[in-house]
Each structure stands twice: as C-alpha cells, then as structure tokens.
N, C-alpha and C positions, 0 to 999 in steps of 0.2 A: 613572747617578746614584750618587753617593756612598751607599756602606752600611757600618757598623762591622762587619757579618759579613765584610765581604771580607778577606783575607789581606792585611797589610803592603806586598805587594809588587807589590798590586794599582793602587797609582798612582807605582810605580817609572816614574821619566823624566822626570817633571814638575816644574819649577821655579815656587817662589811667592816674590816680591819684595815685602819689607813697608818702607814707608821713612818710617821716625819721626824726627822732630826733635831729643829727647835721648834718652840712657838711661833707662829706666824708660817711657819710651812705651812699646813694646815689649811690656811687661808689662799693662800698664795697657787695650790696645789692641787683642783681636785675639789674645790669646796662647792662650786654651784655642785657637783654629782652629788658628792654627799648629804645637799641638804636637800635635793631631791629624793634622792634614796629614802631618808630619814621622812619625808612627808609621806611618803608611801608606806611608809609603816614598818621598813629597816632597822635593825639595829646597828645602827652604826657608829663605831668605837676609834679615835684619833690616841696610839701610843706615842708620846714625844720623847725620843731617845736622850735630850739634855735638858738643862732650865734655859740656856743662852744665855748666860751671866757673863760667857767673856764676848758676847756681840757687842755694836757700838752702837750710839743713838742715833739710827739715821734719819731722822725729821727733826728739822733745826727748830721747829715751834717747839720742842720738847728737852732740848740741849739746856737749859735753865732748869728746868724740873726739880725740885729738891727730892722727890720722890725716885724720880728716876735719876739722881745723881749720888744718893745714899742707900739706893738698892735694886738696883737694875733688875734683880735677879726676881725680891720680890715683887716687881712694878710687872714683870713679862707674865707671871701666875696668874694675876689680875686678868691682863689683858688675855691671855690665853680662857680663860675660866668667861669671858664675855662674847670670843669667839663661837666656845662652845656652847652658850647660850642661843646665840644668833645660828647657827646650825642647825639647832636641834641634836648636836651628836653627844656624846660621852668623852670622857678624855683622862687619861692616867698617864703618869709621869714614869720613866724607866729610872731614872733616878742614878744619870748618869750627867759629870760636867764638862760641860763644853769646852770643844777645843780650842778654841778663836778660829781665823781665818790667818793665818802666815803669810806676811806679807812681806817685801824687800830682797836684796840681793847679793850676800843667799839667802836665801827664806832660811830663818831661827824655826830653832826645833821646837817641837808641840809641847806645851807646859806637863809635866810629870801627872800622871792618873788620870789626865782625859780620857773623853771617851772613844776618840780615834787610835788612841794607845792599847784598847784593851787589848788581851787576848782573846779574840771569837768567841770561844765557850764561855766565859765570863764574862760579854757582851751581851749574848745572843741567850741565857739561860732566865733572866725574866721576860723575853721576850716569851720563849717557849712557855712558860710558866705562864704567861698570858694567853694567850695561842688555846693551850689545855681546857684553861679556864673558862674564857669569852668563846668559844669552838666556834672561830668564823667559818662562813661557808669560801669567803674570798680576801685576799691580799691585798692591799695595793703599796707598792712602794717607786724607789728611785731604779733609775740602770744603773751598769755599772760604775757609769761615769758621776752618778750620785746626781745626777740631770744637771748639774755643772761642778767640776772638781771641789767642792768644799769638803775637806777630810771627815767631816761630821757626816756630810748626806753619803759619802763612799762608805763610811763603816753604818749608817742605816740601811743603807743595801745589802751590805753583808748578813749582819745578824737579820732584816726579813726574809732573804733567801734559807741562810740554816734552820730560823725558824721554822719557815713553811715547810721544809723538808725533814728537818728534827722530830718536830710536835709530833710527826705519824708513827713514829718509830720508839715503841715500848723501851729498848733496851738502852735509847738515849736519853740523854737529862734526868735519873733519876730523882725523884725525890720534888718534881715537879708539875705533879699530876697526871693522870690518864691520857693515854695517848688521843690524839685527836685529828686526823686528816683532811686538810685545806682543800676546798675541790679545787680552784683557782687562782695564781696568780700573775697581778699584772704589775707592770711597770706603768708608770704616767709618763704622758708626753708634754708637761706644759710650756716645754721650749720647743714645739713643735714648730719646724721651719716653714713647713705649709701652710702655718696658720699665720704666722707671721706677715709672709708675702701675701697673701690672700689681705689682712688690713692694711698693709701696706700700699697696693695697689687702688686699693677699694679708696683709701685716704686721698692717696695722690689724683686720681680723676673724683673724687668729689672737690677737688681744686685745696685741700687741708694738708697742712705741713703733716708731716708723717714722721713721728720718734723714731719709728724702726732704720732709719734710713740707713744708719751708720751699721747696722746687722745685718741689713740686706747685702751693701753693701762685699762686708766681711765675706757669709757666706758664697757671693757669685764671682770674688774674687781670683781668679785663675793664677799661676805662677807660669814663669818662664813659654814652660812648651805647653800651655793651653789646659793644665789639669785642674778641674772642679774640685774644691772640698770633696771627701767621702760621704757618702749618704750617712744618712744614722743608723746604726748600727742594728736598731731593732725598727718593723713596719709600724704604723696603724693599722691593727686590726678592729678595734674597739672605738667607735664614737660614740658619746651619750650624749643628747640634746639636752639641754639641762639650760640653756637663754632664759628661760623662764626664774631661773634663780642667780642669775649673775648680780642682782638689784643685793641678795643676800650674800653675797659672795664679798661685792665689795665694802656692805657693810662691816661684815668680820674681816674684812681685812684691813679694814679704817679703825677698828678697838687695839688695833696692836700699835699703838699710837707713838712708841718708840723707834718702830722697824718699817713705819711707812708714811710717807709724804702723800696727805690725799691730793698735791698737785703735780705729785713724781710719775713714772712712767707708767705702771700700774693702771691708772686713770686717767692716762694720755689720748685712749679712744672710749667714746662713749659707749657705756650698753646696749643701749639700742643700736649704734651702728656695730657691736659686733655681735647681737642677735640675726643681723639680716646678715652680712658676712659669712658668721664661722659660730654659728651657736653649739655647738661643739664642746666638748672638753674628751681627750684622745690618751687611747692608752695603748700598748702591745701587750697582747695572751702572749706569756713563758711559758708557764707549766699549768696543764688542766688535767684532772682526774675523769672529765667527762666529755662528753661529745657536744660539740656545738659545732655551727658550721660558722665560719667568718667569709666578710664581715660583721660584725655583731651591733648590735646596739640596745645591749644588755648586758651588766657583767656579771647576771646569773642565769644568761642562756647555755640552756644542759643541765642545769641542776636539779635536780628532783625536787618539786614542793615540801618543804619541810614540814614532821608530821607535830 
C-alpha cells in the first residue's frame, strides 16, 4: 500500500494516465494525487482532450489582458504548460476544439467540429494511440456525468472509457500501436458530497461563513413527499491522502490565471483546514484487470511491481 515514509523511488515504473477535458481540469481534478504520485517516482501523464479556446475569462484581474484577449487559446498553453511544471507531470494535447458551455433558453446548438460533436471513434482514436504508446498501468477520468454536465467533460468520459477498453484489443484502432492493457480504471470524485458537508460543517462550528451553503443546501433539499436527491451514482472506493500536496495543488491551479479567481471558491477554505478535515482526494474503481481489496488507498493496489 501506498505510504509517504517510502523513498521516491519506491513506485518508480509506474505510469498514471489522467485525461481532462480543458486546461485547468488538471488542476482543479486530482492534482494534489498526482503530484504525489509524481514525487514518488510515477510517471505521470495529463491528456487535455481541447485547448479551451472557446472558455471565457473567469478572473476579472485578467479581463483587460491583451494577451488573453488576442489569444485565449494561446495564453491557456502557457498556463497549462506551468501547471505542469508545478506538478511534476507530463502533458500532451489531443488536439481537439472546444466546445463552449451552452447556455440560454433553448440552449444553441454546439459550434460545427467540436470536440463534443465528434464521432467516438474519431475522438477516442488518439486517445488509444496514447494509451499504446505512454502503456499506463491506470486511468483516471470523469463519470458519466462528465463530474458536471459540460458536453466536453461527457465526451472525455467517453473516449477514456473506449480507450481503456480499445487499447487492449489488437483488432481495434489499427494503425495505432500494439495493443496495451489498462490494469485500472477510476473515475474521480471531486464533487464529492461527503467532502463537502464534512468542510462545510467543520466551517460552520469553527464559527466561518461557509461557501458551500448554497450546495448544501441544494443537495438536502427534499420535494413534496420527503425524497432526498439520489445518491451518486458511483461509491468511494479509493481515498488517497495526498494534504501534503494541496500547497501544490493550489499553486497550479492559481497559473491558470484566466480560469480561476485566487479569491473565488476554490480557495474559499484554507489548506490546512482542509488537511485536518478531508485530506483526501476520492475516486470510484470501474473496471480492474486485478485483485485488490477496497477500500483502497492506492490506485496501484493489486498491480504487480513493474519489471
């Protein structure tokens, strides 16, 4: 099992596959894990399924930008390319364009050749092509719900599920490398409701206004005859303690300086109160090629030491 006492080089061999929708998922997603994993001597690899060219500038310190107002697209490279410095990961572009987020009433249809437009196979065939190539031992991506409907993070789930399950399969994707067999993949939780209420609660008796309120809310809201929201769809199996790197976490997530307000929600609770809280970062096991037992707090428990 995974322990921070072990040497660096203690999970030297090991490849972790994270594959987000734009820049800044990345950060936002999963990044204290990864840049633990990556200290310990992982290798770990961030696909971005778009550039996010058609996103908007949500940090009003950056709405003036000349930079970011004559090329969004190049200004997001940048800052993805500093994330992944501050990680320690790798990162390669699928080299697919974003779809926007649809918005109004009816919601306008998705601009012609996005990447939510595509067809699967013609989505999902550099992924495999990656897959082959980088031969992670594990996935990590969205559920089905894309971890909240944006048509970009839905079709990222798709093509890393046909991935995972493609790449193993010689007679599929030719022309895209040797086939290659995923031991593991997960879904990330990082709209995880339990963790939510858990800072939530933890704010409110430390006497601190609490962001969350308005989501608490949401979720414990009941209708008519007394019915709870439905649980989520998929459990936590998987916790990886990873507080130790939230410090970097929120560093890369403060280089993406287009897509995030360092006094926006994000950084509405401090590190350290959510080190003692919920040091955590949670995922659900989908599909495993080997035996582990859950709950886990490894997402290469079962896998054979790579030779």
């Amino acid at each position: 099992m995974f322990s921070t006492d072990k040497p660096a080089a203690s999970r030297s061999g090991f490849r972790l596959l994270a594959v987000h929708a734009h820049p800044d998922d990345e950060s936002s997603k999963g990044a204290a894990t990864m840049a633990k994993y990556a200290a310990a001597g992982v290798d770990v690899l961030v696909a971005t399924c778009t550039g996010g060219e058609r996103g908007s500038i949500l940090n009003a310190a950056m709405e003036g930008d000349p930079h970011a107002r004559r090329d969004l697209a190049g200004l997001r490279r940048l800052e993805m390319a500093r994330a992944a410095e501050i990680l320690s990961v790798k990162q390669r572009w699928l080299g697919f364009a974003d779809s926007g987020l649809p918005e109004g009433d009816p919601l306008p249809d998705l601009p012609a050749g996005c990447f939510a437009l595509q067809p699967l196979e013609r989505a999902a065939a550099p992924l495999v092509r990656l897959v082959r190539e980088f031969r992670p031992h594990v996935i990590l991506s969205y559920d089905e719900n894309g971890g909240y409907p944006h048509p970009d993070h839905i079709m990222a789930h798709r093509v890393a599920v046909e991935a995972f399950e493609a790449a193993a399969d010689p007679s599929r994707y030719p022309g895209t490398g040797e086939a290659w067999r995923v031991d593991k993949l997960y879904y990330d939780r990082a709209f995880n409701p339990e963790r939510f209420r858990a800072l939530h609660f933890a704010l409110e008796e430390a006497g601190i206004r609490s962001p969350y309120s308005e989501r608490i809310a949401q979720w414990l809201e009941a209708d008519a005859e007394g019915h709870q929201p439905p649980a989520p769809t998929h459990a936590t199996t998987t916790q990886i303690d990873a507080g130790d790197y939230f410090g970097l976490r929120d560093k890369a997530l403060m280089s993406h300086r287009t897509q995030v307000d360092p006094e926006g929600f994000f950084f509405a609770v401090s590190a350290d109160m959510q080190r003692k809280v919920w040091p955590w970062e949670d995922y659900s096991l989908i599909h495993s090629h080997v035996g582990s037992t859950l709950p886990e707090d490894d997402l290469f428990a079962g896998i054979p030491e790579p030779r």
